[in-house]
N, CA, C and O atoms as a GROMACS GRO file, in nm:
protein
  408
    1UNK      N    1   6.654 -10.903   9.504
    1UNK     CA    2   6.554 -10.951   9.597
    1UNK      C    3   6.571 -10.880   9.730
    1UNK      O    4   6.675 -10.850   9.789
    2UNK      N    5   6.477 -10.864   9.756
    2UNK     CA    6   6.451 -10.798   9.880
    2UNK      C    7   6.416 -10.942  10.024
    2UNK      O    8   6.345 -11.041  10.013
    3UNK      N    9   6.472 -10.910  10.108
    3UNK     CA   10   6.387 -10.988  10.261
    3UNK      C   11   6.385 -10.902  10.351
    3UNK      O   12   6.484 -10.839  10.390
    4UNK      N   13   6.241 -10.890  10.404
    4UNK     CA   14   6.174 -10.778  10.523
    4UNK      C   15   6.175 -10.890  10.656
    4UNK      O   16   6.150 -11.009  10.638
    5UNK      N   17   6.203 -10.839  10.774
    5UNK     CA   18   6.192 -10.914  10.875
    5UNK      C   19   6.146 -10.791  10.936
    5UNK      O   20   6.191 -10.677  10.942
    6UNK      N   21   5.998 -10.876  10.998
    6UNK     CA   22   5.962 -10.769  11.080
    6UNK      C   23   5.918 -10.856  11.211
    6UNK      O   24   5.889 -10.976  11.221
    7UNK      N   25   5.925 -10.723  11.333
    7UNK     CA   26   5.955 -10.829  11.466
    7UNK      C   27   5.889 -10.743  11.593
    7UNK      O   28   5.810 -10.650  11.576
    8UNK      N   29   5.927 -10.781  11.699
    8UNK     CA   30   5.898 -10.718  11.787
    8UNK      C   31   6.015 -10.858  11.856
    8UNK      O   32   6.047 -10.976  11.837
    9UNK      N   33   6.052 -10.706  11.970
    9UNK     CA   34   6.117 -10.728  12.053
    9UNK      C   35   6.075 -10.859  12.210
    9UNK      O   36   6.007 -10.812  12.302
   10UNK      N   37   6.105 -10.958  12.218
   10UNK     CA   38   6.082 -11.054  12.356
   10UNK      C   39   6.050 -11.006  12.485
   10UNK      O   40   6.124 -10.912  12.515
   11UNK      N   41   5.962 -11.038  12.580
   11UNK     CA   42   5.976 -11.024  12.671
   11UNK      C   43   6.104 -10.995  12.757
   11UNK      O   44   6.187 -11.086  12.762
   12UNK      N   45   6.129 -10.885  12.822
   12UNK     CA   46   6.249 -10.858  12.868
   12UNK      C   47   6.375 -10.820  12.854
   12UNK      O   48   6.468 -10.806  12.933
   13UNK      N   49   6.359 -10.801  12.696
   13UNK     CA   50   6.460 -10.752  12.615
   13UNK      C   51   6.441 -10.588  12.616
   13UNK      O   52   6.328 -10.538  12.612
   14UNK      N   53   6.527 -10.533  12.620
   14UNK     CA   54   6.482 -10.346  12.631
   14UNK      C   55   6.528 -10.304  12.498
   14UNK      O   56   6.595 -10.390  12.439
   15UNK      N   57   6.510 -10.202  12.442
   15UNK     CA   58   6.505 -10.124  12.331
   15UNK      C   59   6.642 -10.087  12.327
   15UNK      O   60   6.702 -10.116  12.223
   16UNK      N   61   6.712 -10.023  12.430
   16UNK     CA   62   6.885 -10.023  12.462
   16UNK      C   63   6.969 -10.100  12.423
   16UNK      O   64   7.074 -10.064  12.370
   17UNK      N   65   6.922 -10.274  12.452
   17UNK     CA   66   6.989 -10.374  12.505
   17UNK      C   67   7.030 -10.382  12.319
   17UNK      O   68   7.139 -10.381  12.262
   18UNK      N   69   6.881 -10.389  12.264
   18UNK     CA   70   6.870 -10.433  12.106
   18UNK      C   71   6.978 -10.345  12.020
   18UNK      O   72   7.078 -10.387  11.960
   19UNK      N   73   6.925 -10.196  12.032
   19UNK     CA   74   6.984 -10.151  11.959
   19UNK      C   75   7.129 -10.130  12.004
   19UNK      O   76   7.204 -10.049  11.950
   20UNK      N   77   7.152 -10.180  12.070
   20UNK     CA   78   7.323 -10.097  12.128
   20UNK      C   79   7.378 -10.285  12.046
   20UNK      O   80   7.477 -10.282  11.972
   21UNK      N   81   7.323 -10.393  12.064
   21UNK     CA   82   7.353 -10.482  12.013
   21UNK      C   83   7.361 -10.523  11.822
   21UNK      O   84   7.438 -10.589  11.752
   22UNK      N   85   7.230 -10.435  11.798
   22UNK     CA   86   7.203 -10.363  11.611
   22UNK      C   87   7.333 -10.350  11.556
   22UNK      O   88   7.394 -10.405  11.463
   23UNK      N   89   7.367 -10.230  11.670
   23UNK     CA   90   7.447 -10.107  11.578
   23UNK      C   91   7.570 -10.138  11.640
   23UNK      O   92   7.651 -10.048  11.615
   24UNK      N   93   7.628 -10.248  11.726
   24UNK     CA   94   7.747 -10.325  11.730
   24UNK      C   95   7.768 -10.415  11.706
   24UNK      O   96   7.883 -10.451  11.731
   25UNK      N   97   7.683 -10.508  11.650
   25UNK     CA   98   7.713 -10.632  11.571
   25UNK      C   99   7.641 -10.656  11.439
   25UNK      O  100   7.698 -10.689  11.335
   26UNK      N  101   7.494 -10.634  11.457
   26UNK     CA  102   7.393 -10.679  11.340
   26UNK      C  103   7.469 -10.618  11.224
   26UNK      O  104   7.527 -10.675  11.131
   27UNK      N  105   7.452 -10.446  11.260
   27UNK     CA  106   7.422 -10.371  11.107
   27UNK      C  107   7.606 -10.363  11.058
   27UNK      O  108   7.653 -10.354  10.945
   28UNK      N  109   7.651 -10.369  11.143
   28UNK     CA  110   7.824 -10.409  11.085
   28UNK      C  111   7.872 -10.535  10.990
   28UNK      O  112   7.915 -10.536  10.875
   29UNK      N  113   7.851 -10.620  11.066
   29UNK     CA  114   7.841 -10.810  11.010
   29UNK      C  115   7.761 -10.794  10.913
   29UNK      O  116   7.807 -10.772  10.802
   30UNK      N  117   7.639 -10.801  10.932
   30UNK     CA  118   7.533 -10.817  10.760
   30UNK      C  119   7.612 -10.706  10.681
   30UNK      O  120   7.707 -10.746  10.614
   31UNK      N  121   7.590 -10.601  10.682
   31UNK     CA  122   7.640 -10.505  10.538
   31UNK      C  123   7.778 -10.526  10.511
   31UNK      O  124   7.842 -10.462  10.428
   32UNK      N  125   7.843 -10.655  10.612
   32UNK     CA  126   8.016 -10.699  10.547
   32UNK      C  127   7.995 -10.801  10.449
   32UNK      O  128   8.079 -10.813  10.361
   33UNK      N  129   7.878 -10.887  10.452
   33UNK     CA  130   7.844 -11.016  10.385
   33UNK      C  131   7.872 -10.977  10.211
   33UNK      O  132   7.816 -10.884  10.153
   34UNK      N  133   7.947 -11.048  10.162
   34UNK     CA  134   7.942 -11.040  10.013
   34UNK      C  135   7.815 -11.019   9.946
   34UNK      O  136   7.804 -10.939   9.854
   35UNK      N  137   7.706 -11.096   9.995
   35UNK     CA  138   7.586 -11.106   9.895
   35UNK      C  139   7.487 -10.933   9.951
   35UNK      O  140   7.414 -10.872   9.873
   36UNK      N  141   7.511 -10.897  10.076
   36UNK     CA  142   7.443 -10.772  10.072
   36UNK      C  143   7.463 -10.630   9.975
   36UNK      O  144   7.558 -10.564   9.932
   37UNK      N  145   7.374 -10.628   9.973
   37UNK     CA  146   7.376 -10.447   9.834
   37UNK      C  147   7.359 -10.366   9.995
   37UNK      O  148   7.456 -10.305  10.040
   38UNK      N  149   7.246 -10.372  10.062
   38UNK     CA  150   7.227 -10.301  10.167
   38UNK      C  151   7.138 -10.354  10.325
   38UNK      O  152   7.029 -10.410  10.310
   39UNK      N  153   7.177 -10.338  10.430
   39UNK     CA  154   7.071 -10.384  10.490
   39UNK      C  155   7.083 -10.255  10.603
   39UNK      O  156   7.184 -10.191  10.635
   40UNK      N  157   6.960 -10.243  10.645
   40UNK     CA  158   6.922 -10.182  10.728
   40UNK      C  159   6.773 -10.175  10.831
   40UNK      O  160   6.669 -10.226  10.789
   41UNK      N  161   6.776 -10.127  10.929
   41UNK     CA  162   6.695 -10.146  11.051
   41UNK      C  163   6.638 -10.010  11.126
   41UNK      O  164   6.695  -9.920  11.189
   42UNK      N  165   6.470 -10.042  11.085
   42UNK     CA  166   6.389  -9.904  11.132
   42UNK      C  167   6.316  -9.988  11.240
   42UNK      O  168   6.292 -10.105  11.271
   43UNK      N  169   6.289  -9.829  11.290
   43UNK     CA  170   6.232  -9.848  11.416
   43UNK      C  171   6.040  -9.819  11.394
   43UNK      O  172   5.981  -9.712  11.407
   44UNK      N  173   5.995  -9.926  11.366
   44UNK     CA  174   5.847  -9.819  11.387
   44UNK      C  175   5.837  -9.725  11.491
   44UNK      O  176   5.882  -9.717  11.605
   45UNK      N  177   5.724  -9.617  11.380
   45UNK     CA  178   5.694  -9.505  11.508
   45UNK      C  179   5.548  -9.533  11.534
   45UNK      O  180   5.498  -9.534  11.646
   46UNK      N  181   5.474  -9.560  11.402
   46UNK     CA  182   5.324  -9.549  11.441
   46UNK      C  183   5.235  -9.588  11.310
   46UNK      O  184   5.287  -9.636  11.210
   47UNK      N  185   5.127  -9.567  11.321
   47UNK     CA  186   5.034  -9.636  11.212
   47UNK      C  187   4.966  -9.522  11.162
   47UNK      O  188   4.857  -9.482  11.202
   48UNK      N  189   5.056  -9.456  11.047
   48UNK     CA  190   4.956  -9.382  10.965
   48UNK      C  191   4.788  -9.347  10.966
   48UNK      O  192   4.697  -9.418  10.922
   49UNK      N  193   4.781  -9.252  11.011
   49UNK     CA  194   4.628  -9.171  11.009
   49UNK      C  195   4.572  -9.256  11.118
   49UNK      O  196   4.450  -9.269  11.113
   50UNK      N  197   4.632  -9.316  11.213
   50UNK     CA  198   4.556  -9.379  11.323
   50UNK      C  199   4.656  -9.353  11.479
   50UNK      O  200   4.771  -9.310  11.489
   51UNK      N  201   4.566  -9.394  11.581
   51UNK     CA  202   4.664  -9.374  11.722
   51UNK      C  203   4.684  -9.507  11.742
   51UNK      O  204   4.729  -9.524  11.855
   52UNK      N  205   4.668  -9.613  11.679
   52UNK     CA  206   4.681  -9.772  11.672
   52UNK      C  207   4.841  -9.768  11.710
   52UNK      O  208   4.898  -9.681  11.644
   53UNK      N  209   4.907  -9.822  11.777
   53UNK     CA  210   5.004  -9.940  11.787
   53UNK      C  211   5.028  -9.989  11.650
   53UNK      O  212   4.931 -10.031  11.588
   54UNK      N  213   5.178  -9.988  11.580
   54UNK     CA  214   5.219 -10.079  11.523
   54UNK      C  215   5.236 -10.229  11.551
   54UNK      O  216   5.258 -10.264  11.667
   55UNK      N  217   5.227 -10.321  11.452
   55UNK     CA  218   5.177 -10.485  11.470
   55UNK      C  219   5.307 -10.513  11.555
   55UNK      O  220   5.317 -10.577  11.659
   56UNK      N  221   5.448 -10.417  11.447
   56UNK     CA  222   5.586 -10.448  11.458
   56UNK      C  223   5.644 -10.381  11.506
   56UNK      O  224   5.615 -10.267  11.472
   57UNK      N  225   5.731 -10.386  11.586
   57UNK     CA  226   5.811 -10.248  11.674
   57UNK      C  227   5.944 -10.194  11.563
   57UNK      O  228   5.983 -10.078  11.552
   58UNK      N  229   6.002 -10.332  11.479
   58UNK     CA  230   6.096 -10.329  11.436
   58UNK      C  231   6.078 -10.381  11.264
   58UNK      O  232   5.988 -10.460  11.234
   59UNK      N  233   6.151 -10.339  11.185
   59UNK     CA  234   6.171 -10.360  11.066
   59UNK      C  235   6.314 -10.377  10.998
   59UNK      O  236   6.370 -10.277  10.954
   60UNK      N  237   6.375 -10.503  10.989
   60UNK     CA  238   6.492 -10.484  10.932
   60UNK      C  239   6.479 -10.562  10.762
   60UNK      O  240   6.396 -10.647  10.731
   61UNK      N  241   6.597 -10.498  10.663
   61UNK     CA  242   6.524 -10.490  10.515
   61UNK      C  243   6.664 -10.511  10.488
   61UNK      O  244   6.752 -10.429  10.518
   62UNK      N  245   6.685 -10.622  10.430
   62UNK     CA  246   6.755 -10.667  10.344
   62UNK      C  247   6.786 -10.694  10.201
   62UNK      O  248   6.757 -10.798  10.140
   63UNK      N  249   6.863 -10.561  10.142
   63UNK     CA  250   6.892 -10.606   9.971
   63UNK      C  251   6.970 -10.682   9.942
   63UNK      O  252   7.088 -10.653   9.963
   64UNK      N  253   6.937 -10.797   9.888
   64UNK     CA  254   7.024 -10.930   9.859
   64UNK      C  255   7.063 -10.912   9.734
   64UNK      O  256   6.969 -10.897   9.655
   65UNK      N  257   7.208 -10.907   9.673
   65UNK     CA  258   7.269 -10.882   9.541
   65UNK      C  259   7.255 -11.015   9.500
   65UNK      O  260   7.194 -11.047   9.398
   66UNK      N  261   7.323 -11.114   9.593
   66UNK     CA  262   7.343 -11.227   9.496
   66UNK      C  263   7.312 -11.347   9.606
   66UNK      O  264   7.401 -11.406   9.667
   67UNK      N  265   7.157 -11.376   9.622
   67UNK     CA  266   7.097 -11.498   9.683
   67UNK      C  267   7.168 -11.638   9.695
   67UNK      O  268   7.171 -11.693   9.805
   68UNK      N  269   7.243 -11.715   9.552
   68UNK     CA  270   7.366 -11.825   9.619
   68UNK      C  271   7.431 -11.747   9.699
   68UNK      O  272   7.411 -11.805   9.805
   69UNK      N  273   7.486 -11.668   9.722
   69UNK     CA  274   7.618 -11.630   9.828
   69UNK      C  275   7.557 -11.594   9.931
   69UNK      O  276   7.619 -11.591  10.037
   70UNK      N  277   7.406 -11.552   9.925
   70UNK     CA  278   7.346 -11.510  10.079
   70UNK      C  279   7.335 -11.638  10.145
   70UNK      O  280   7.369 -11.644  10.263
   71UNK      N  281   7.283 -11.762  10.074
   71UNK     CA  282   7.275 -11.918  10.132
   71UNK      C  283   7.432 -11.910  10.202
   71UNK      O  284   7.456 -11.905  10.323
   72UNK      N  285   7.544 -11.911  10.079
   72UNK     CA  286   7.624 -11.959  10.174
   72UNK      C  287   7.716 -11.867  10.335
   72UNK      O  288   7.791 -11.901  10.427
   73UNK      N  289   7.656 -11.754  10.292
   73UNK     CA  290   7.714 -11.631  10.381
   73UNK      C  291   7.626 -11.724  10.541
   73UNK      O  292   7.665 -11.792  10.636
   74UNK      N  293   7.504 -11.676  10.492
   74UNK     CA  294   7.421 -11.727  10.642
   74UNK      C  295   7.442 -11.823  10.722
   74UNK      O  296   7.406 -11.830  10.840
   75UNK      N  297   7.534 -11.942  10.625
   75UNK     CA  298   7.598 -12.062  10.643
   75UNK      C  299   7.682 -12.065  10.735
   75UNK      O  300   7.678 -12.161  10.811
   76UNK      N  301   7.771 -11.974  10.752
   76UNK     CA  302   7.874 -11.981  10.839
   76UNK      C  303   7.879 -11.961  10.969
   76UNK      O  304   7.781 -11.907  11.020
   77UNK      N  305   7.994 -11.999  11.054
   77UNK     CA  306   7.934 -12.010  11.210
   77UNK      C  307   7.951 -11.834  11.277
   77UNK      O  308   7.914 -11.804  11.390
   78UNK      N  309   8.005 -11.749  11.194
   78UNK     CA  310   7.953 -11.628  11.270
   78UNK      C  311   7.837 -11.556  11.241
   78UNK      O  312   7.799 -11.461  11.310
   79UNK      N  313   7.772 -11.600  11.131
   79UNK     CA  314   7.627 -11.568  11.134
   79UNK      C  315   7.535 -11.686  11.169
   79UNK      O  316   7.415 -11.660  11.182
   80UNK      N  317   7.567 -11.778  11.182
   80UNK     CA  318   7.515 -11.871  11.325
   80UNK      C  319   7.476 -11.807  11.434
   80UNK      O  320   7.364 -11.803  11.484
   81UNK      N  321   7.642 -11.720  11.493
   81UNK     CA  322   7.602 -11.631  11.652
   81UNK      C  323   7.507 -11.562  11.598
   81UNK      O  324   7.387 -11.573  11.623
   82UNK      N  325   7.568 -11.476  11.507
   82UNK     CA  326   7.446 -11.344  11.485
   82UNK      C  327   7.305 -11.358  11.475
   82UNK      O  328   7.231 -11.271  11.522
   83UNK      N  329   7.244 -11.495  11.398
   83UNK     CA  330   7.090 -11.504  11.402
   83UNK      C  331   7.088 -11.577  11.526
   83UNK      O  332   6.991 -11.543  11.595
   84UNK      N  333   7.184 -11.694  11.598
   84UNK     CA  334   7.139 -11.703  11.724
   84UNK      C  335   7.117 -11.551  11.848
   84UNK      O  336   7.037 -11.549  11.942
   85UNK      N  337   7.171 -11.489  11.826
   85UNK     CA  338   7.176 -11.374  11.990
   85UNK      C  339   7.056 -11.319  11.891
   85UNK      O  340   6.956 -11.335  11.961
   86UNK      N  341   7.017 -11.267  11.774
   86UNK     CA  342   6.894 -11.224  11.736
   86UNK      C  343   6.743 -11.286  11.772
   86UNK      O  344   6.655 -11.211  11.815
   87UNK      N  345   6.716 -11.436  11.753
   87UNK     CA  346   6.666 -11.482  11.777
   87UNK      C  347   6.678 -11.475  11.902
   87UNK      O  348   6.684 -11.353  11.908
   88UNK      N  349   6.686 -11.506  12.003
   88UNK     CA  350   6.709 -11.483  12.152
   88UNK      C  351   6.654 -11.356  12.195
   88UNK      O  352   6.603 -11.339  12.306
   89UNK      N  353   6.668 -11.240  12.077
   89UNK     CA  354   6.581 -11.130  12.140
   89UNK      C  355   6.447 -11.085  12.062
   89UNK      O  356   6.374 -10.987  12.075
   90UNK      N  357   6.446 -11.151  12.010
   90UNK     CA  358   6.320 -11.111  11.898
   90UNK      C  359   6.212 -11.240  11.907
   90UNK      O  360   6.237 -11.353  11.949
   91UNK      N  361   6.058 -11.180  11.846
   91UNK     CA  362   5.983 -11.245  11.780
   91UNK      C  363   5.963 -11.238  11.652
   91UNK      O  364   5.892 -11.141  11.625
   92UNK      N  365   6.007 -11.324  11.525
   92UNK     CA  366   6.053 -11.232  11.432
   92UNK      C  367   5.937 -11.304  11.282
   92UNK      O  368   5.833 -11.366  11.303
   93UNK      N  369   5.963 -11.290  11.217
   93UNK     CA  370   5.892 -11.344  11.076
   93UNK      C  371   5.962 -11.272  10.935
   93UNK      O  372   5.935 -11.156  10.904
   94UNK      N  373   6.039 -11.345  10.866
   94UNK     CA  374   6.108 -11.284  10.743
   94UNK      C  375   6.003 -11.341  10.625
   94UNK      O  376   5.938 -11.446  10.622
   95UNK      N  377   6.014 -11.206  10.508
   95UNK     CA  378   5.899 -11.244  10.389
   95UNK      C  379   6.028 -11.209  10.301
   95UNK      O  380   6.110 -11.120  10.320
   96UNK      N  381   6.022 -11.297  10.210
   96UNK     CA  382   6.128 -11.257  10.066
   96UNK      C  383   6.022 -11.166   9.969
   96UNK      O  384   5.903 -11.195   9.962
   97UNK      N  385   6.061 -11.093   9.920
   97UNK     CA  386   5.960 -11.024   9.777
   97UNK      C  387   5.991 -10.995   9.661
   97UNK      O  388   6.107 -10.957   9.653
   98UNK      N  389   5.938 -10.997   9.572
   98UNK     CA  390   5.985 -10.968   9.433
   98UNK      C  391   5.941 -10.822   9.384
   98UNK      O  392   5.819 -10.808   9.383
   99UNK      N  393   6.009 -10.723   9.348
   99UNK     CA  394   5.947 -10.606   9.347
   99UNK      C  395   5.827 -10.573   9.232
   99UNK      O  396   5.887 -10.605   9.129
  100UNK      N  397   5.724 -10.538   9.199
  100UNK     CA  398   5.665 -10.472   9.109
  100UNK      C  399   5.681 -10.374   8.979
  100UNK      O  400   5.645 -10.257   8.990
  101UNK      N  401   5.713 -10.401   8.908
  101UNK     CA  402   5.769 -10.314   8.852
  101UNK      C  403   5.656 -10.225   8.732
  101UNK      O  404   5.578 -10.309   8.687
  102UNK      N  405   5.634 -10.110   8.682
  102UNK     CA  406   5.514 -10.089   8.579
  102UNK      C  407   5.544 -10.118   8.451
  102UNK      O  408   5.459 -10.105   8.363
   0.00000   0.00000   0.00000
């Protein structure tokens, strides 16, 4: 299973602040979690064949190996901090998906 969180950054939060916070706590801590295969965090650039603004500034994508252990991973009080200081900088919305297969 896959979970997409896509977001945009809060009022007053800078692009620095986030990623210097990403790539010293987020993307370290999540890809230590037992239940992750992989997680990782793009940056939109832009909207294909248009000069439109992306909806989302940010995209982080989570491969979940084993969903009981992601319940209880998320459970604990240091990923408590971690989705608390996230939440604090984000506007965010997570979708779970099931992939397609032919």
């Amino acid at each position: 299973m896959h979970i997409f969180a896509v977001f945009n950054l809060k009022p007053g939060v800078s692009e620095d602040d986030y990623l210097a916070w990403a790539r010293s706590t987020d993307l370290p801590t999540v890809n230590a979690l037992p239940s992750i295969a992989s997680f990782r965090v793009f940056r939109a650039t832009r909207v294909l064949g248009s000069d439109a603004k992306p909806p989302f500034g940010w995209i982080e994508v989570l491969d979940i190996a084993d969903m009981e252990q992601f319940g209880k991973d998320v459970a604990t009080a240091a990923m408590g901090e971690v989705a608390a200081a996230f939440n604090n900088m984000v506007e965010v919305t997570f979708v779970t998906t099931e992939e397609v297969l032919a």
